[in-house]
N, CA, C and O of each residue as an XYZ file, in Angstrom:
316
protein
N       0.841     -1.184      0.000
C       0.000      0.000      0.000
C       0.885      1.245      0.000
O       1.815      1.381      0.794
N       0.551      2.153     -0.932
C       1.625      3.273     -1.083
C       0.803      4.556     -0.081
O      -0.390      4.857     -0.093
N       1.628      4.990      0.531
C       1.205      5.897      1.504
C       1.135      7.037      1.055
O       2.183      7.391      0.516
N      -0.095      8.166      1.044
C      -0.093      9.386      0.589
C       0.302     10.031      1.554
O       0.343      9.711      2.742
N       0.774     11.491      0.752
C       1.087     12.371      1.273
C       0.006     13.459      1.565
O      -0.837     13.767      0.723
N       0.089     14.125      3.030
C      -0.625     15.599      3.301
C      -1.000     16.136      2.612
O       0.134     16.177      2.135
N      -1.836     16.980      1.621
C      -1.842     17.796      1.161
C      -1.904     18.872      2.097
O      -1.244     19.887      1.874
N      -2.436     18.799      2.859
C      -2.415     20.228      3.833
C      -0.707     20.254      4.438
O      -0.182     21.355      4.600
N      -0.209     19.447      4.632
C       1.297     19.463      4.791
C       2.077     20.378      3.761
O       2.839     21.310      4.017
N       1.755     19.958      2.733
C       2.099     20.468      1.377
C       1.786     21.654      1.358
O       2.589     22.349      0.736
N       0.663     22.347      1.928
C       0.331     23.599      1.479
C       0.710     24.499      2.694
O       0.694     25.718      2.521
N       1.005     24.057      3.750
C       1.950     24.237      4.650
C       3.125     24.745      4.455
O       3.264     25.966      4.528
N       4.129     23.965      4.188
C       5.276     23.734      3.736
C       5.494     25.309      2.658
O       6.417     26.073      2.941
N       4.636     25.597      1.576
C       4.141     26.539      0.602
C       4.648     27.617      1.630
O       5.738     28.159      1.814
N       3.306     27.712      2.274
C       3.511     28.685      2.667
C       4.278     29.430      3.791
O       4.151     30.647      3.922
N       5.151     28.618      4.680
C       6.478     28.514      5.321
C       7.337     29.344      4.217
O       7.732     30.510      4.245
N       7.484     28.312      3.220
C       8.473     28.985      2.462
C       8.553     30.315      2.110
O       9.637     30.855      1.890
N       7.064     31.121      2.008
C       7.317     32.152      1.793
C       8.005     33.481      2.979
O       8.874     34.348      2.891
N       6.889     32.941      4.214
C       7.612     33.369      5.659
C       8.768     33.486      5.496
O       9.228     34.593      5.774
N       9.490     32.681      5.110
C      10.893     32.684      5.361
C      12.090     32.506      4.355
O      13.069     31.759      4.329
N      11.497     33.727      3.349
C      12.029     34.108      2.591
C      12.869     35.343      3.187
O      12.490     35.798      4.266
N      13.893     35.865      2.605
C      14.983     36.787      3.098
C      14.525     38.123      2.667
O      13.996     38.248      1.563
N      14.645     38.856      3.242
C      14.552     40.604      2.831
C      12.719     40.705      3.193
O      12.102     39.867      3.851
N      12.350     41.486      2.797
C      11.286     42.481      2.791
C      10.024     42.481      2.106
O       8.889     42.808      2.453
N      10.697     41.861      0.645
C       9.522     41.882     -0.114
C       8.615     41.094     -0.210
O       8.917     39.916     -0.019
N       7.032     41.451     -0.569
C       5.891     41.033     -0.591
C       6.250     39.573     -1.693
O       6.634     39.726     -2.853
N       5.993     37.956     -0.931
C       6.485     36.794     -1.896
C       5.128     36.266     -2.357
O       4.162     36.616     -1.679
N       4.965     35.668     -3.152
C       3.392     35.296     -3.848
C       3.544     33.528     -4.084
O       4.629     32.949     -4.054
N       2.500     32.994     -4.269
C       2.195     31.716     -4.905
C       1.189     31.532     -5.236
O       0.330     32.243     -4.714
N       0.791     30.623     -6.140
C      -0.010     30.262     -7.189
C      -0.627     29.050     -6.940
O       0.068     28.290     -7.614
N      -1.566     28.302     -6.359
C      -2.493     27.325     -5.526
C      -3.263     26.813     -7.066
O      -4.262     27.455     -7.389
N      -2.776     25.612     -8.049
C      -3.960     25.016     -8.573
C      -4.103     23.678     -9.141
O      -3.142     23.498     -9.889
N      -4.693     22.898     -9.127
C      -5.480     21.754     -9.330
C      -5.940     21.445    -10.416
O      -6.864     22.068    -10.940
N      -5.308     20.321    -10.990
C      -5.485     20.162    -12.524
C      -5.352     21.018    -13.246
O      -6.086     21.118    -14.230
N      -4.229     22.032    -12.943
C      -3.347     22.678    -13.782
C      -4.978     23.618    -14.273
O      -5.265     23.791    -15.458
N      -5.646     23.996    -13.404
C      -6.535     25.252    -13.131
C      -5.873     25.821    -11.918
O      -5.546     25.185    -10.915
N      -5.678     27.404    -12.187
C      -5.765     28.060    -10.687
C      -6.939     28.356    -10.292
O      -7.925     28.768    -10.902
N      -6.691     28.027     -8.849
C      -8.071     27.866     -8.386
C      -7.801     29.301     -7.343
O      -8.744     30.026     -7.023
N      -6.344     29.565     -6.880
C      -6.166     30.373     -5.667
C      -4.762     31.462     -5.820
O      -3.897     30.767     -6.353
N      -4.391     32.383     -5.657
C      -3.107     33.563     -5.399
C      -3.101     33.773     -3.939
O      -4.120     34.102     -3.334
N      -1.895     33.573     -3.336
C      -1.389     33.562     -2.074
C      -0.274     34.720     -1.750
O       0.903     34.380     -1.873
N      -0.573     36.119     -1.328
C       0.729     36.789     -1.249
C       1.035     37.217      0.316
O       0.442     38.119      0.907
N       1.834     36.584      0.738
C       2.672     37.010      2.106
C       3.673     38.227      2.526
O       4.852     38.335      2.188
N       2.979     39.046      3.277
C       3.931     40.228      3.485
C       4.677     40.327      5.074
O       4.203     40.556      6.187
N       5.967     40.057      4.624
C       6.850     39.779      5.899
C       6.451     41.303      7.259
O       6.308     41.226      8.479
N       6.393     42.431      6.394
C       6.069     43.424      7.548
C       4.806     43.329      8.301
O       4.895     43.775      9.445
N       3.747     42.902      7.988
C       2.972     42.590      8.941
C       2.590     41.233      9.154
O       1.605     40.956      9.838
N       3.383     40.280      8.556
C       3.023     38.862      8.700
C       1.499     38.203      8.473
O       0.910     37.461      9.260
N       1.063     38.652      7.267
C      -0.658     38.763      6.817
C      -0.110     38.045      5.055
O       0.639     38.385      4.139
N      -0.941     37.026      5.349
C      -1.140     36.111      4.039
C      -2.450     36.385      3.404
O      -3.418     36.418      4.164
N      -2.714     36.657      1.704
C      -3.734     37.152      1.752
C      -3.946     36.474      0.334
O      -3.056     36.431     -0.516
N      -5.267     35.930      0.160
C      -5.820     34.732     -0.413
C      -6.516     35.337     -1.359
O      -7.248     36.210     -0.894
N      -6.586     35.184     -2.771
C      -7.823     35.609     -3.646
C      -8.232     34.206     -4.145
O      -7.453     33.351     -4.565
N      -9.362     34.115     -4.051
C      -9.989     32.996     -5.072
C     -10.291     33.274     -6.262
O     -11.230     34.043     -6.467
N      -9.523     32.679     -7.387
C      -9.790     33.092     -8.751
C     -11.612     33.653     -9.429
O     -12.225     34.653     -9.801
N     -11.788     32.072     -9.203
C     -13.232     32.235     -9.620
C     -13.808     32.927     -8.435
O     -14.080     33.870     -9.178
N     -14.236     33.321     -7.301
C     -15.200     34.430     -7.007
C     -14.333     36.141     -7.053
O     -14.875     37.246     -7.006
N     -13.155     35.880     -7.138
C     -12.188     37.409     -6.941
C     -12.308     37.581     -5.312
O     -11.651     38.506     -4.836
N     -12.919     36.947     -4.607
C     -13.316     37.234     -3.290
C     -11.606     36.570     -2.316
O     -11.119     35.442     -2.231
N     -11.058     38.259     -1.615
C     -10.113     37.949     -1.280
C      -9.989     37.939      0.408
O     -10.758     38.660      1.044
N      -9.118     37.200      1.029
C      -9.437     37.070      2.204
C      -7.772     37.310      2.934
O      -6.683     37.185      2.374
N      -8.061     37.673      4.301
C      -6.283     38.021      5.037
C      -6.483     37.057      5.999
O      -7.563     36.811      6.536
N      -5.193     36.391      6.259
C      -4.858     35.903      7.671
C      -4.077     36.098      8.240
O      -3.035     36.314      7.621
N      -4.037     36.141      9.263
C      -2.260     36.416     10.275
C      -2.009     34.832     11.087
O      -1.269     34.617     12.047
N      -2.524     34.254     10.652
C      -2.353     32.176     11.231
C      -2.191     31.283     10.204
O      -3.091     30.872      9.471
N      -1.094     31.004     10.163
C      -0.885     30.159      8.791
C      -1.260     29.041      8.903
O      -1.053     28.341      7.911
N      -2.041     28.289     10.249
C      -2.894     26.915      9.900
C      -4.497     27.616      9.231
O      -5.085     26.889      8.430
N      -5.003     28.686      9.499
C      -6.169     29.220      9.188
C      -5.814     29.379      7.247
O      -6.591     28.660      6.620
N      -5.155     29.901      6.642
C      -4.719     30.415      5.690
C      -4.391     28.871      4.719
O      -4.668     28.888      3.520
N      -3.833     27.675      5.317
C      -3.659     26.713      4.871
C      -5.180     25.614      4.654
O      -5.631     24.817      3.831
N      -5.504     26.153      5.857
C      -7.178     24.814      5.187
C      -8.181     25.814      4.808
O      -9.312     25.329      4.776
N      -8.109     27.287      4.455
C      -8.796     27.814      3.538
C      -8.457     27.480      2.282
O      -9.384     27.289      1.495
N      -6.832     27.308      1.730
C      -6.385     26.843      0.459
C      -6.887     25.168      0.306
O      -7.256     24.720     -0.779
N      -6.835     24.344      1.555
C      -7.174     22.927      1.279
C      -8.419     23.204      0.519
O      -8.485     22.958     -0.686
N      -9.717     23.867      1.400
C     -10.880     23.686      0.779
C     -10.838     24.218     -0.195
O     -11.156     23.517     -1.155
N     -10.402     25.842     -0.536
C     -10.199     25.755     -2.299
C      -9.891     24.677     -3.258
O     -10.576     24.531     -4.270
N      -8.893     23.922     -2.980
C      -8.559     23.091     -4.026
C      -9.142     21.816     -3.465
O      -8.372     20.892     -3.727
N     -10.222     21.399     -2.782
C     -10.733     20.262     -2.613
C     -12.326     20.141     -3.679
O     -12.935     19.194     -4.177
N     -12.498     21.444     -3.661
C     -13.687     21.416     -4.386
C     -13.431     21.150     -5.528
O     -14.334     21.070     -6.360
């Protein structure tokens, strides 16, 4: 039996990476599923606020908790 991996680990991991990116500037990622984007993720180190647009509604959302910010992206890309 082949063992899957997290996806919420995975989208975790994402977004770590951007945290802890070097310098200042505002870092972004691109969230999508069957090579549809479903989600835009941009992290700004000065106030530590990750901020979510969902493609299809444009409806954008902030977090300052990166487990909150991570299973908002799960359920994006679960649907």
């Amino acid at each position: 039996m082949e063992k899957q991996k997290s996806q919420l680990v995975a989208i975790i991991q994402r977004l770590e990476v951007m945290a802890n990116t070097e310098g200042n500037d505002v870092t972004s990622r691109r969230f999508e599923k069957n090579g549809e984007e479903r989600g835009f993720v941009t992290y700004n180190p000065a106030t530590g606020i990750y901020s979510l647009e969902e493609v299809a509604s444009k409806q954008k959302f902030d977090f300052d908790d990166i487990d909150l910010a991570a299973m908002e992206i799960y359920d994006l890309l679960a649907d």
